[in-house]
GUNU-94591 format. One record per atom (N, C-alpha, C, CB): x, y, z; residue in one letter. Coordinates in steps of 0.1 Angstrom, whole numbers, plus 5000, padded with zeros to 4 digits. Atoms other than C-alpha are relative to their C-alpha. Glycine has a CB too. Layout:
BEGIN
XYZA
...
END
This chain:
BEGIN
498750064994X
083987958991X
500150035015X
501250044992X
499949954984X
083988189024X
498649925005X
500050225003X
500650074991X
080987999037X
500049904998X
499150015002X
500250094997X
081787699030X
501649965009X
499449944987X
498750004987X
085087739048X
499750045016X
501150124997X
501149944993X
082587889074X
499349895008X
499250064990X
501150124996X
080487539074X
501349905004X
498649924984X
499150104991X
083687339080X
500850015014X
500949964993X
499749944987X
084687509112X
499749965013X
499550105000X
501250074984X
083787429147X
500450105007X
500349815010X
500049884990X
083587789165X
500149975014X
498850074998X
500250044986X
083087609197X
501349945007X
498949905001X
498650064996X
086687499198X
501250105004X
500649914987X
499149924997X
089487679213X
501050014993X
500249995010X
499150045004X
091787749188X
501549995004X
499850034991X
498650024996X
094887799206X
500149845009X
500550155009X
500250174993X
093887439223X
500349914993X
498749955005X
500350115007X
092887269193X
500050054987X
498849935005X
500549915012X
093187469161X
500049904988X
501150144997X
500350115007X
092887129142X
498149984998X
500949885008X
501150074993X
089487079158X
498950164994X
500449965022X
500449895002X
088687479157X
499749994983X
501150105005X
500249955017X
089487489113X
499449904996X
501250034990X
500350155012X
088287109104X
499049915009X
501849884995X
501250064992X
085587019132X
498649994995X
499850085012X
501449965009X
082387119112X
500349884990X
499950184991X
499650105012X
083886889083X
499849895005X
501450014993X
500150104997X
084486609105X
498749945005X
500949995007X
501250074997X
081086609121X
498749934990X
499450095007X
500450005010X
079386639089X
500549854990X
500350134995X
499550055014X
081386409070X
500349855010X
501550104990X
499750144997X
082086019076X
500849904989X
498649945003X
499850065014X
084185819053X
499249875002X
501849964995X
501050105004X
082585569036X
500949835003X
499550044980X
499950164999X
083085179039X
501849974991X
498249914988X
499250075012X
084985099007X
501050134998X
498949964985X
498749874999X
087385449012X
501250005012X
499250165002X
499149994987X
090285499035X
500550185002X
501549894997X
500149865002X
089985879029X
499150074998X
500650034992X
501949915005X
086986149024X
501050125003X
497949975014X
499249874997X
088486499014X
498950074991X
501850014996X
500849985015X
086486748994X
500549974983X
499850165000X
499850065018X
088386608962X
499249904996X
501549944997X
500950094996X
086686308972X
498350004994X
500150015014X
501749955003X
083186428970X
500150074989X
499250105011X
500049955015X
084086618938X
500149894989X
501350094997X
499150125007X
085386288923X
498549904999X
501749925012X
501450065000X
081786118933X
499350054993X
499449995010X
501049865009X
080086428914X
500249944990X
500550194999X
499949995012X
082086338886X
499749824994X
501550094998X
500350185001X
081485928888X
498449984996X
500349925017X
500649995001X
078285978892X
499050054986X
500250035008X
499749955013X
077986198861X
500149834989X
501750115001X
499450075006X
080185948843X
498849865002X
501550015006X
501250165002X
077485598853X
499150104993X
499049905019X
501549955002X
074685798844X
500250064979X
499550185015X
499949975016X
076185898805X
500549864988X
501350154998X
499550125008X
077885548796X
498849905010X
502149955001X
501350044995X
074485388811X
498550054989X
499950085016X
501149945008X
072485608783X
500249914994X
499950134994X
500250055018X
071985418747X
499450104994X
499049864996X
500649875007X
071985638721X
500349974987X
500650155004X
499750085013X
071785568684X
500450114992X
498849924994X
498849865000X
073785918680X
501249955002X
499950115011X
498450024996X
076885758695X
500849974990X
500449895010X
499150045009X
079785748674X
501049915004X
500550104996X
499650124996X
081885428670X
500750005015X
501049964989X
499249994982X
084185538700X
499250005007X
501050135006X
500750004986X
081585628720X
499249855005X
498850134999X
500850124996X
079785318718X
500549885005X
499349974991X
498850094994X
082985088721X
500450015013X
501250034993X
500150004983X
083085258760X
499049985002X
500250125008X
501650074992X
079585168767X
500349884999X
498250014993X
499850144999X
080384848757X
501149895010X
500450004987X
498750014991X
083484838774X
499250015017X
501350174996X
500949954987X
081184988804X
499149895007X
499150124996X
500750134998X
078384698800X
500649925007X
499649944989X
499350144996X
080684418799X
500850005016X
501349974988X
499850034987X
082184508834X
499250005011X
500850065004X
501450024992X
078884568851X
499049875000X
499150114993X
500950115001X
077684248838X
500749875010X
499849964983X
499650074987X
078384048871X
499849855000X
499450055012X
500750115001X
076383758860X
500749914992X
498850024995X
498950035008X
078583708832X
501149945003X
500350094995X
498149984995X
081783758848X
500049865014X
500550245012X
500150094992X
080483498875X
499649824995X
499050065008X
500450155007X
079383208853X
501849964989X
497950034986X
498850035009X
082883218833X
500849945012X
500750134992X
498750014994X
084983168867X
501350044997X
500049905000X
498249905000X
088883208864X
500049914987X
501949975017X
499450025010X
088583018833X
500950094984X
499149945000X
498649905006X
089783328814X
501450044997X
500150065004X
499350004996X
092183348830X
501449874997X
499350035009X
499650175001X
093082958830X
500949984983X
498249895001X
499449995012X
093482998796X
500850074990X
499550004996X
498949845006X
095783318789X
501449925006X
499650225011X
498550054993X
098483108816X
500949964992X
499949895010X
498650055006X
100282928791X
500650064988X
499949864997X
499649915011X
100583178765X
501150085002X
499050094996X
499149944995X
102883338793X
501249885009X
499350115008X
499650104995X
104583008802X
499749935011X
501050014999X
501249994989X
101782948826X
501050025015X
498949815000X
499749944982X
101882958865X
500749875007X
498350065010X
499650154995X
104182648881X
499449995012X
501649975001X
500650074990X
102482638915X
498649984993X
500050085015X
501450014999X
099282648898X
499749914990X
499250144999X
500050085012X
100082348869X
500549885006X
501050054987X
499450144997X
101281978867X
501350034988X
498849834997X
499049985012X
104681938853X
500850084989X
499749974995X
500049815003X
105582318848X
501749964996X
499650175019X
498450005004X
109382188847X
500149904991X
501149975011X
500150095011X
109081928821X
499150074984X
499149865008X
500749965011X
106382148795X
500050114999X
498949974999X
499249885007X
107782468800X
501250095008X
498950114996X
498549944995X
110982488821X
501449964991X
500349935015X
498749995011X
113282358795X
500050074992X
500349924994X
500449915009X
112282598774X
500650165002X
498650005001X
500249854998X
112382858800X
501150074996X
499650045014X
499249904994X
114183168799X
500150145002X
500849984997X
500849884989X
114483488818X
499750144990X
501250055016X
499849885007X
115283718788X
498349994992X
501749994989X
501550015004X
111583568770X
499050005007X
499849914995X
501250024989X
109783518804X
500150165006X
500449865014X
500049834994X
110483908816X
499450074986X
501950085005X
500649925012X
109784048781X
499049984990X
500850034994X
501550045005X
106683858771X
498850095012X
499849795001X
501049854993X
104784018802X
500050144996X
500350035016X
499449835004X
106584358792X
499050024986X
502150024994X
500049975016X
105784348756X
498250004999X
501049854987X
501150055001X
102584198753X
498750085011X
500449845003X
500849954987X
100984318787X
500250145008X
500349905010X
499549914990X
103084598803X
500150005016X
499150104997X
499550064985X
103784388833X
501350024999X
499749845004X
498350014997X
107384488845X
500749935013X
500750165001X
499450084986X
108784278869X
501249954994X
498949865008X
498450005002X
112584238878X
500650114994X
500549904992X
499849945009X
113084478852X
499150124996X
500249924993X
500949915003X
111584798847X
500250034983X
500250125011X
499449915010X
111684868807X
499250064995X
500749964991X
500849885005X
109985158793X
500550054986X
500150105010X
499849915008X
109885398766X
499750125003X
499549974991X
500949864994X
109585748775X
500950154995X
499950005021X
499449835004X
110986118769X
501449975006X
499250165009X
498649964997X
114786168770X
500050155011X
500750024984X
500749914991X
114686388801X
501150094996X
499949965017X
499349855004X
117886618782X
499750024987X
501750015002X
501150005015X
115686568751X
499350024996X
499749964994X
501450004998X
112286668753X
499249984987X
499650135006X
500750085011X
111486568717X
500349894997X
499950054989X
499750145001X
112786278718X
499749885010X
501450004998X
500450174994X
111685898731X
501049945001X
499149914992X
498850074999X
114485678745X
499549915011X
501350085003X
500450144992X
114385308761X
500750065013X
500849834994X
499550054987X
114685308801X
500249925008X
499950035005X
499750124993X
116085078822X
499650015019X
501749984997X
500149964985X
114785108862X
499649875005X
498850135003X
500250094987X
114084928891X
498449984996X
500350085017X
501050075003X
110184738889X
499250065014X
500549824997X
501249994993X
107084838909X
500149865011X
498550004989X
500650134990X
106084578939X
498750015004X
500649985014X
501450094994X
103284398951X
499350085011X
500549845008X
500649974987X
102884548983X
500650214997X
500949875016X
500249895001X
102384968983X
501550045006X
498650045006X
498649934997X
106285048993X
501349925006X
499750105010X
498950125000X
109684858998X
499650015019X
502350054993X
499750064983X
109084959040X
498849895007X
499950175012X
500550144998X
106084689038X
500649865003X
499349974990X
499050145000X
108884419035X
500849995014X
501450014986X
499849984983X
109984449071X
499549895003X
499450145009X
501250164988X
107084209083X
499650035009X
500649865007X
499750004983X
107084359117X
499350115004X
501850015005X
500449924991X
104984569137X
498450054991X
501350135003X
501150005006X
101984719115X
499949974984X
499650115002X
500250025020X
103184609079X
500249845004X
501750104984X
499450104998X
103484239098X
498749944993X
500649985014X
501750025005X
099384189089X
499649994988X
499150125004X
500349995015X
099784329054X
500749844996X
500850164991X
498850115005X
102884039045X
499349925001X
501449975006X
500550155002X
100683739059X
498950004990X
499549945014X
501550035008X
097583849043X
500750014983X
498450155004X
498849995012X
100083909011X
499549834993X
502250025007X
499850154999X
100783559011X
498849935000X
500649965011X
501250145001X
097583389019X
499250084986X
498549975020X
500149945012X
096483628988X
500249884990X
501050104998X
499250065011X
098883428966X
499149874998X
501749975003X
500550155000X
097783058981X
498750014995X
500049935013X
501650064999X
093783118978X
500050004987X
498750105008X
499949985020X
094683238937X
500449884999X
501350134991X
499450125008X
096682928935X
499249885001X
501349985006X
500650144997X
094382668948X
498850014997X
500149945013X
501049975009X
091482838933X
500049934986X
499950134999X
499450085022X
093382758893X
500149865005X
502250054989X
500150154998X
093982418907X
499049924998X
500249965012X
500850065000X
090882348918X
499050074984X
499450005015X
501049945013X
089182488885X
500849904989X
500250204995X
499250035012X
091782298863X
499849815007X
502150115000X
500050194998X
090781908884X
501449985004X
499649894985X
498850034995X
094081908897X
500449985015X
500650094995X
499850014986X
094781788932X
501450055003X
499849865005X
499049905001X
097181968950X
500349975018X
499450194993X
500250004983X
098981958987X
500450135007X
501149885007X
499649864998X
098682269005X
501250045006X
499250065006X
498749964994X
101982259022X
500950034987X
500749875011X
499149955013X
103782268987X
499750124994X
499949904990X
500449865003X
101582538977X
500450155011X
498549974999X
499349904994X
102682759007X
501149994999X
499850025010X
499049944998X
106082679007X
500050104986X
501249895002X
499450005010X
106482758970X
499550145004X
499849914988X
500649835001X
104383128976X
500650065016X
497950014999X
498949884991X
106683209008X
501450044997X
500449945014X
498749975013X
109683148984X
499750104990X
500449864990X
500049795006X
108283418963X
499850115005X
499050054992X
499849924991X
107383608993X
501850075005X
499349935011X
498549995000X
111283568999X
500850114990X
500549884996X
499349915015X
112283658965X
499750175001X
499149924982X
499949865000X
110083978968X
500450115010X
498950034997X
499749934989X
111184099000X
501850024997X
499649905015X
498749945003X
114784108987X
500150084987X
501049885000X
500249915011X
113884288955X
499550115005X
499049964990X
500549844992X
112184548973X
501050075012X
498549965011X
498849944994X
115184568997X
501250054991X
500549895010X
499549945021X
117284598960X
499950135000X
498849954983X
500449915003X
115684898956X
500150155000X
499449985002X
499749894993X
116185258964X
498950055002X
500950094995X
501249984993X
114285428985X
499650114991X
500250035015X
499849885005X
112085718972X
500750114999X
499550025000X
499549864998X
113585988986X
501250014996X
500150055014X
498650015006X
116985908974X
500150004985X
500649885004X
499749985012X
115885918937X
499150164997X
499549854991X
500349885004X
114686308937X
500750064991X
499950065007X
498749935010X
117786408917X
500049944988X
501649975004X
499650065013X
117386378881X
501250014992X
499150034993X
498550065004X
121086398874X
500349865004X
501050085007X
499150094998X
121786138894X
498949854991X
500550015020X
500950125004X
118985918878X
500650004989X
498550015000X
499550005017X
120285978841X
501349925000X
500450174992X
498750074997X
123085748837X
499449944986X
500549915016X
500150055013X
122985718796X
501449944997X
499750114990X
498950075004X
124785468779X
499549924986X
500549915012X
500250105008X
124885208750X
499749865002X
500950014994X
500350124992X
123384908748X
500949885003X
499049964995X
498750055000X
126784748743X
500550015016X
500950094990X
499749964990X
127684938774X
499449935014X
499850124998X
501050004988X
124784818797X
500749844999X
498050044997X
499350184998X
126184418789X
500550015005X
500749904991X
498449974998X
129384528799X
499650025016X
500950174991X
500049934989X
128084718828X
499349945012X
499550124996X
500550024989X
125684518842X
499649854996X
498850125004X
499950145004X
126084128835X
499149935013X
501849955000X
500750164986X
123283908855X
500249914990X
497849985008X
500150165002X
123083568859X
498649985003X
501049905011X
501450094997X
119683378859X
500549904998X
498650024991X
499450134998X
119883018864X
501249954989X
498849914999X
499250075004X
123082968858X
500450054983X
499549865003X
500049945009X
122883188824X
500650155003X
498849994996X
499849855006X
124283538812X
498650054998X
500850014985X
501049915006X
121483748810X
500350104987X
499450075011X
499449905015X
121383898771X
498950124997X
500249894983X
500549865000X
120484268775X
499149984985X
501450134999X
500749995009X
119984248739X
498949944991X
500650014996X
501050085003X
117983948733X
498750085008X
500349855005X
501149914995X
115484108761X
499550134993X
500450035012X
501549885001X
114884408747X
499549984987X
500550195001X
500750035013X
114884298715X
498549894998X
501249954992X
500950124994X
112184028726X
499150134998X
500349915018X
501449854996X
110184378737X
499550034989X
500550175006X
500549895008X
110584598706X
499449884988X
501350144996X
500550055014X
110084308678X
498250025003X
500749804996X
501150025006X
106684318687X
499250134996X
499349925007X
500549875006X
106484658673X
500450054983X
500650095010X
498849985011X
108684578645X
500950074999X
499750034990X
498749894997X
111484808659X
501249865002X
499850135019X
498550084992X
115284648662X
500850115000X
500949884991X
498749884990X
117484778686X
501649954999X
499649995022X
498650004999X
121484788681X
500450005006X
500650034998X
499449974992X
123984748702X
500750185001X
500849884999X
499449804998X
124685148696X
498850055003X
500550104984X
501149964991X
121185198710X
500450095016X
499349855003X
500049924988X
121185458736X
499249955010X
499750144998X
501350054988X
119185338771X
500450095012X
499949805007X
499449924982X
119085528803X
499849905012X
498850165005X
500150074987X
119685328833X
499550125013X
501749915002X
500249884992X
117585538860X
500749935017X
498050064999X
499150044989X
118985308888X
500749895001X
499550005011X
499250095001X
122185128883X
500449945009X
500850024994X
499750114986X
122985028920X
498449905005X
500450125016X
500650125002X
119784818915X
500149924995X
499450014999X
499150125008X
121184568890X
501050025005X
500250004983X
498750004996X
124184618907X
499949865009X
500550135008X
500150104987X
122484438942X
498949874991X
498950105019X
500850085000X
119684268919X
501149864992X
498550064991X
499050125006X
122784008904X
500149935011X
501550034994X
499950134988X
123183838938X
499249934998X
500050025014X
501650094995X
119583778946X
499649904989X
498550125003X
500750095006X
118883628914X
500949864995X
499450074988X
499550165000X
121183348915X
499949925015X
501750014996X
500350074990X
119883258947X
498849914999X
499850075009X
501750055002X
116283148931X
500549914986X
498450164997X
500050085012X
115482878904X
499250064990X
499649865003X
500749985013X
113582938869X
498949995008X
500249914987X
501150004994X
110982828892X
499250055005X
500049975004X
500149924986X
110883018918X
499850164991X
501749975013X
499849895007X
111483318891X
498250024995X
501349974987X
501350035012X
108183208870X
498850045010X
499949804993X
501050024991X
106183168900X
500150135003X
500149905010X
500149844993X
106883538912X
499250064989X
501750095004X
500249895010X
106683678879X
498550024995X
500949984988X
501649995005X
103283518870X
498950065013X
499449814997X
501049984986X
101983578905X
499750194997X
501149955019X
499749885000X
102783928901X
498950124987X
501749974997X
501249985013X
100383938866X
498749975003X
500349914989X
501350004997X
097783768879X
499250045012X
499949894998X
500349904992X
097383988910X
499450084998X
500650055004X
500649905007X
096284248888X
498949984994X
500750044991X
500850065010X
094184028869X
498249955009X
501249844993X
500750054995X
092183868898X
498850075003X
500649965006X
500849915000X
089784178902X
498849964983X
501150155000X
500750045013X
088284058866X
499549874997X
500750024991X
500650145001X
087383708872X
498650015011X
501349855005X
500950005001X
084483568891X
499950045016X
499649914994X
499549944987X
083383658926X
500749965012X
499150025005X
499950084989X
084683368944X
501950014998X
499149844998X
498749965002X
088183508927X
500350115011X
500150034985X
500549894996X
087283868939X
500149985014X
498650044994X
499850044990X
087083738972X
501249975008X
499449935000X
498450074999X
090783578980X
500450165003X
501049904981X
499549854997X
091583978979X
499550105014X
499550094986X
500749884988X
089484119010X
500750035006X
499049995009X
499249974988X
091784029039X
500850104997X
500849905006X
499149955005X
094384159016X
500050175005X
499949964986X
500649854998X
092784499009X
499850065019X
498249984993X
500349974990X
091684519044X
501250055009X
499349905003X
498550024997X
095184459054X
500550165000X
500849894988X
499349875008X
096484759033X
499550145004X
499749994983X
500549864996X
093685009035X
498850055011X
499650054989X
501049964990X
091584949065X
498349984996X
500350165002X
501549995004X
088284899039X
499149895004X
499850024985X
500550105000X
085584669046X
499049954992X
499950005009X
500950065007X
083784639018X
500550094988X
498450015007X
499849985012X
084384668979X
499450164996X
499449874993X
500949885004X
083884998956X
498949954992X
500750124990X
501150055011X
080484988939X
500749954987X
498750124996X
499550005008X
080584818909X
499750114991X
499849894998X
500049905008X
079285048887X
501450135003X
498550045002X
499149864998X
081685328904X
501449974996X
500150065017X
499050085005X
084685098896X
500349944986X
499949915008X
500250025009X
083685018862X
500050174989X
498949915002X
499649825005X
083285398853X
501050024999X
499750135006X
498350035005X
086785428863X
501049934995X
500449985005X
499150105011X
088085188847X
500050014983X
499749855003X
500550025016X
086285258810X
500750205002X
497549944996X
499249794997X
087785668821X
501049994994X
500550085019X
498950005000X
090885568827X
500649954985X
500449945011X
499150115011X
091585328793X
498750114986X
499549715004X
500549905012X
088985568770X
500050195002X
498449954996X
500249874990X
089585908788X
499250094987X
501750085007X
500449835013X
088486128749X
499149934997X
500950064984X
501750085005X
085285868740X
499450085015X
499749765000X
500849944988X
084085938779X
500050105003X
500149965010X
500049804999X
085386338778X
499150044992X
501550094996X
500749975009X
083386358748X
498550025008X
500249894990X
501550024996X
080086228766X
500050055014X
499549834999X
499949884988X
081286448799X
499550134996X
501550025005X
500749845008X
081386748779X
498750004995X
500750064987X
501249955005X
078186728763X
499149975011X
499749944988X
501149984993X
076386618794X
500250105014X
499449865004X
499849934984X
077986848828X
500850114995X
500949905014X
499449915004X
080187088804X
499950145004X
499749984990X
501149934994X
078987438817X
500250114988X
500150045018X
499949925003X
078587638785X
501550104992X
499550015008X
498849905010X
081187908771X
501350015009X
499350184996X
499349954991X
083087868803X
501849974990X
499749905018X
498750025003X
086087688787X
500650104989X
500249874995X
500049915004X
085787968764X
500750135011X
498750004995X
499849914990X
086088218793X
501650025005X
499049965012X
499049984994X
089188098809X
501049984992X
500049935010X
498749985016X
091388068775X
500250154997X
499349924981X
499849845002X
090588468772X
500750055015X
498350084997X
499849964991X
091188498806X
501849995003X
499049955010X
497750065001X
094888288804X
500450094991X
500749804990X
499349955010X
095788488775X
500050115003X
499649974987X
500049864996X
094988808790X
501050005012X
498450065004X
499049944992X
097088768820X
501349964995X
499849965014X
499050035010X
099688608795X
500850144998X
499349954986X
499549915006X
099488928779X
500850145008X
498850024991X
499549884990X
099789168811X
501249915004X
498850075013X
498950024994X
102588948823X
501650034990X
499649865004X
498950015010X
105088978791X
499850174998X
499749884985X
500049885001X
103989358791X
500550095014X
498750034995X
499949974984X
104789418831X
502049974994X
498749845015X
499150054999X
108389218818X
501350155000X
499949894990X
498549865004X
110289588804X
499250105013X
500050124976X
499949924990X
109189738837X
501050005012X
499149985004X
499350064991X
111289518857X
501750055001X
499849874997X
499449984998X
114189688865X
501749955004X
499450035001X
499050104997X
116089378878X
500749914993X
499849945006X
500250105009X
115889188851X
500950094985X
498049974998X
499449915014X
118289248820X
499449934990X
501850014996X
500450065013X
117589238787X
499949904992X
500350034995X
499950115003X
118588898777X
498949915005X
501149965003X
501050064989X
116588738807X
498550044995X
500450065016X
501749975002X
113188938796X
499949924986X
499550204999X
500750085017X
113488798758X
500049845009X
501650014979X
500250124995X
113988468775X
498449945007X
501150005010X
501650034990X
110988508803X
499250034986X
499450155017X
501050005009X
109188618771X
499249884989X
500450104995X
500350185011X
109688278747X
499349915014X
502449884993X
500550114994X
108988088778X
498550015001X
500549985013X
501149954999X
105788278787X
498849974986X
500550145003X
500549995016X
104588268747X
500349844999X
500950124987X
499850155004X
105887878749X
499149925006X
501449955003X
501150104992X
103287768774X
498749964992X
499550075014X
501550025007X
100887558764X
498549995007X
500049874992X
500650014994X
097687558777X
499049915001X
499850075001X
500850124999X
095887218790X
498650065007X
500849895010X
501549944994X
091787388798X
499449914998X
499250104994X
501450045007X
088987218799X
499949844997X
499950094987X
499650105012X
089186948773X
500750074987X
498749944996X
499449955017X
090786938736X
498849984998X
501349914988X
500950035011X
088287038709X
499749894990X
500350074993X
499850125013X
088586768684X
499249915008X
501849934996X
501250114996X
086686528712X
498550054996X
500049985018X
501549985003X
083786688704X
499850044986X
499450135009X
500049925015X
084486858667X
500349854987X
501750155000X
498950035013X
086486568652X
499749865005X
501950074999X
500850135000X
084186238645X
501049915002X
499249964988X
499050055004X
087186098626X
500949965009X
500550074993X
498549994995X
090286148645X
499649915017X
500650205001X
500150034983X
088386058684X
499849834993X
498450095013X
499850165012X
087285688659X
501149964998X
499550014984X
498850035004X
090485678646X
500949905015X
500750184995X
498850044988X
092285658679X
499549805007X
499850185017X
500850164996X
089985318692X
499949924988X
498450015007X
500950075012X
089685168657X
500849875004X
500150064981X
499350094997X
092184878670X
499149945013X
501450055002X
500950014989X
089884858697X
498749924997X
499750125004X
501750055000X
086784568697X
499749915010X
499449924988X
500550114987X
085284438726X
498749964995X
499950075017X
501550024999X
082184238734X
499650005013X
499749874995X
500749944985X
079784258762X
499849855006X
498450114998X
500050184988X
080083888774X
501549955002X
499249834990X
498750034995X
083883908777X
501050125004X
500649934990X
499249904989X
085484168801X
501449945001X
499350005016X
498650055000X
088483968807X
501050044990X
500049884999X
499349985015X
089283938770X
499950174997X
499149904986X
500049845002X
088184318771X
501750085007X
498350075009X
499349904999X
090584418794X
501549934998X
499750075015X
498149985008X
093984228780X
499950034992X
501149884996X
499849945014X
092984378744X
500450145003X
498749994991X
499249894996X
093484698766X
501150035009X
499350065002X
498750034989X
096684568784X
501149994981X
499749785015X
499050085013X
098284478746X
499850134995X
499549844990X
500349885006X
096584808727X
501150095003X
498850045004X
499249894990X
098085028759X
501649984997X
499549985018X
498750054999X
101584868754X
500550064985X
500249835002X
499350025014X
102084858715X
500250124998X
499349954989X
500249845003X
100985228717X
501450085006X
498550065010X
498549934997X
103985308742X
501449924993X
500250015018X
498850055012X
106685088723X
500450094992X
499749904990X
500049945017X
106085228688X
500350185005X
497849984989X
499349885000X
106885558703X
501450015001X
499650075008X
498750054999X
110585448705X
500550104986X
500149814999X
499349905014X
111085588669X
499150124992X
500549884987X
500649914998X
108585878674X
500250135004X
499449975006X
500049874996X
108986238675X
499049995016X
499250094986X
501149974992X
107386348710X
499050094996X
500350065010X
501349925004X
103986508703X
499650115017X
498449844995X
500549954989X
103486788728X
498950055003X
500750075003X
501349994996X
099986808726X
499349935003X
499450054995X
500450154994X
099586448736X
500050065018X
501649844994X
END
């Protein structure tokens, strides 16, 4: 450690001149970020160690692997297979649109075959339910923050498009990100056009995607800033779901919005029903407060078009390259990169992030080092043990307070290493993916079976003990 704090140095610098230059000059000469990064830190280069790693074990075939494990190679294959993913086009895609009441700039006749239909309580909580897309509407399931075994619906403000509400300005260096935003939207939209034989005029197509530019720039102004939600008192604001009608009445075109139809939209597809004596935590109610104006300023139209846009942003990284493309300026825009992550290094991550105990499994057994995770569980438990024995020395400290520091001390749990069971417990790591089947000629369909999986999983905890070893 001392020499390599040693090798990042630059001795030749004066540090009372430059003591930036003096502690981190050695590092900078040495080091260059790469293309496709907008950062290079030593976490960085630890994080490549471990990617690296990671292609080179879901890249083996092994006729050892157990079902999970082989369900992430597979998973792994199918996004590496470029050839594939390029001969399908956005038809994938094309064909999931109307399951979510498709995309109106990107259809014929979107208000005649599924605007009378529409509405906002089924069109917000089909992405939710189904996908875990929250837009407008943030709703969740998560820990009761004065309940820690318990799971309870929340109600919050919705993620945006663009990396923070002060992008929505337009003006000065976030003015670059907003247009390329935009021409984003149009190249997605006239891409499905032209894939679907549909002629199209491009002035209709921009206005309609600066009217959702519109829409999101006042949603994001809606919003509170981060720094103003650090206070988790002031975020808790429990109520009934009775209460929340009462409390926070939108309009969508020209409608009541019905709290209860929406969430119930969510949970049926878990087979949960929610009562109006349902508890929800609203974490920020002066956002439905300001988001009731704005949304009687926009049509069903204008709504549909944001919301789908907003889905298939996410989505466009998975179609073909000429999809993949429409995103550079964007990127470029945002983080300065000029060129894509490898695929393979982007595919690892992605089969990590959605199987993290199939691929910890095949981590540990290939870069694991030995008895260490052994080592540092004796070592936690030993200063455990001198710290709760040090406690009746403390003189400051009364007696109540030390049995207290002592439950807490004895209450910790310790996250090392990995859990055992990935490696011990065939069953249980199987178990967890058995809902899980992909194939290796459809990535797309691979990754909404792990957009629907990932969802049903957090729902159904609604009437779930918390598990604190999850």
């Amino acid at each position: 450690a001392a020499a390599r704090i040693l090798e990042n140095m630059d001795t030749t610098a004066e540090p009372c001149n430059d003591f930036y230059q003096y502690a981190c000059g050695g590092w900078l000469k040495r080091n260059v970020i790469p293309e496709t990064s907008s950062r290079y830190s030593n976490f960085d280069i630890l994080r490549d160690e471990l990617e690296l790693v990671l292609k080179d074990v879901l890249d083996t075939p092994s006729s050892n692997d157990i079902t999970a494990v082989q369900k992430a190679k597979t998973l792994y294959r199918s996004c590496i297979n470029e050839t594939t993913i390029d001969s399908r086009g956005g038809r994938p895609l094309i064909s999931l649109l109307p399951k979510v009441s498709d995309w109106p700039v990107a259809t014929t006749n979107w208000d005649s075959s599924f605007g009378t239909a529409w509405t906002a309580e089924t069109a917000i909580a089909q992405l939710n339910s189904r996908y875990g897309k929250k837009v407008l509407i943030n709703f969740f399931v998560g820990t009761d923050d004065k309940n820690s075994t318990a799971h309870i619906i929340h109600i919050d403000q919705p993620g945006l498009g663009l990396p923070s509400r002060d992008y929505y300005e337009c003006t000065g260096a976030y003015k670059e990100a907003c247009s390329a935003y935009v021409d984003f939207m149009i190249s997605v939209a006239k891409l499905i056009l032209q894939e679907r034989n549909i002629s199209f005029n491009e002035r209709e197509i921009s206005e309609q995607m600066k009217r959702v530019m519109d829409l999101e720039k006042e949603i994001a102004n809606a919003t509170t800033k981060s720094e103003d939600r650090n206070d988790p008192l002031l975020l808790y604001n429990k109520m009934t779901l009775a209460q929340l009608q009462n409390n926070f009445s939108l309009e969508i075109d020209r409608k009541v919005f019905n709290w209860s139809k929406f969430i119930n939209d969510i949970m049926s597809t878990v087979q949960i029903n929610v009562e109006n004596t349902e508890h929800v935590i609203v974490y920020d109610p002066e956002y439905l407060t300001r988001l009731k104006s704005i949304l009687n300023k926009y049509t069903r139209r204008d709504l549909q078009n944001y919301m789908i846009w907003r889905f298939v942003m996410d989505l466009v990284n998975s179609l073909s390259r000429n999809y993949k493309d429409t995103r550079n300026a964007f990127r470029k825009a945002l983080y300065g990169t000029s060129s894509e992550t490898a695929v393979w290094r982007r595919c690892a991550n992605y089969v990590n992030g959605n199987m993290e105990n199939a691929v910890g499994r095949l981590y540990v057994e290939e870069a694991f080092a030995g008895d260490s995770k052994h080592v540092v569980e004796e070592m936690i438990a030993d200063i455990r043990d001198v710290f709760i024995k040090t406690l009746d020395e403390l003189t400051w400290m009364d007696a109540e307070t030390k049995k207290k520091a002592e439950q807490k001390a004895r209450a910790i749990r310790e996250r090392i290493g990995y859990p055992d069971e990935i490696v011990t417990d065939n069953n249980k790591l199987n178990s967890e993916y058995q809902e899980l089947n992909y194939k290796e000629e459809e990535y797309f369909e691979n990754i909404i079976e792990n957009l629907v999986f990932t969802q049903k999983k957090r729902l159904k905890k609604l009437r779930e003990k918390v598990d604190k070893e999850e």
